[in-house]
N, C-alpha and C positions, 0 to 999 in steps of 0.2 A: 504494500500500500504506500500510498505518497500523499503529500498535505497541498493544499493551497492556505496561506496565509496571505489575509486580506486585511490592510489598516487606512483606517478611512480619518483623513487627517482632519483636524479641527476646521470647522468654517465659524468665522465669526457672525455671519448671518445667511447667505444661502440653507435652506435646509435644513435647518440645523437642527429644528424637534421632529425630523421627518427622516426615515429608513430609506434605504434603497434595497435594493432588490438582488441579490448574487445569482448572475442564471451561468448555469455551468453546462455546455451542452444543450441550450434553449429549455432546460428546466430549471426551477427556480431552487436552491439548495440550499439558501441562509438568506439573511437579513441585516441589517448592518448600517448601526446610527453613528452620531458626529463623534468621532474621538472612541473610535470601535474598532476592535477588531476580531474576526472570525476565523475560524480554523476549520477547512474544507476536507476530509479525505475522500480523494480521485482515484482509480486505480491508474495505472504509470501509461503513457500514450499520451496522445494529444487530443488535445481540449477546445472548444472553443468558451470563454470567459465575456460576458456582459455585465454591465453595471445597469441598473433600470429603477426609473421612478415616475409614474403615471406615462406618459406617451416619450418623455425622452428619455437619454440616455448615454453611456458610454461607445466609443465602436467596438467592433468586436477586438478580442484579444487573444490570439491564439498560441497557445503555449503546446512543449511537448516537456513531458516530464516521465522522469527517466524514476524506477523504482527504488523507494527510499528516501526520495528527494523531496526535501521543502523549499517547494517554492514561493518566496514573498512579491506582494504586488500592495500596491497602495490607490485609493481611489479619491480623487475631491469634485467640490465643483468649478465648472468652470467658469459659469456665469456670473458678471459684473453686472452692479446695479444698473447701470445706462445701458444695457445691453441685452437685458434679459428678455425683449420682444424677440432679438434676432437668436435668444439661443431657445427659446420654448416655440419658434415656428421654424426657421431656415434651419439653424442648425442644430435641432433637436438630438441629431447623434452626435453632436460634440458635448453633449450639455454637464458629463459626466468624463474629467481625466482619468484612466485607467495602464498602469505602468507596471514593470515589473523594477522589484526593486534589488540594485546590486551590492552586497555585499552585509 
């Protein structure tokens, strides 16, 4: 077995009393509020990882993870206040950064 570890960094006001959604393989596998983080066991292969919360969201993330392996990723938002028409219509899949994290 192998892990995803996910840490969703502080937002000082985006979202910040509201979850997002961990979809691991286009199903939904944890939840995950401000200054949180969850611990996912995957079996080892490759993944595809979304972040989601009502209609927007992260883009896709697609990891391969080798057995044994924890992989860490961190998630925020992207949206700035003056901004937030163009990220909740155009760029709804940007709405959510989703990285993995090195070392």
């Amino acid at each position: 077995m192998s892990v995803l570890v996910i840490r969703r960094a502080h937002a000082s006001w985006a979202d910040r009393a509201r979850k997002y959604r961990v979809l691991v393989d286009g199903g939904q596998r944890a939840e995950i509020g401000d200054d949180e983080t969850v611990q996912i066991p995957v079996t080892p292969g490759q993944h595809v990882i979304r972040m989601k919360i009502d209609w927007c969201r992260s883009r896709d993330l697609q990891v391969d993870i080798r057995h044994g392996e924890i992989l860490r990723l961190e998630c925020k938002a992207n949206a700035w206040p003056l901004l937030i028409p163009l990220y909740i219509t155009i760029w709804h899949h940007k709405y959510i950064s989703l990285d993995t994290v090195t070392s």
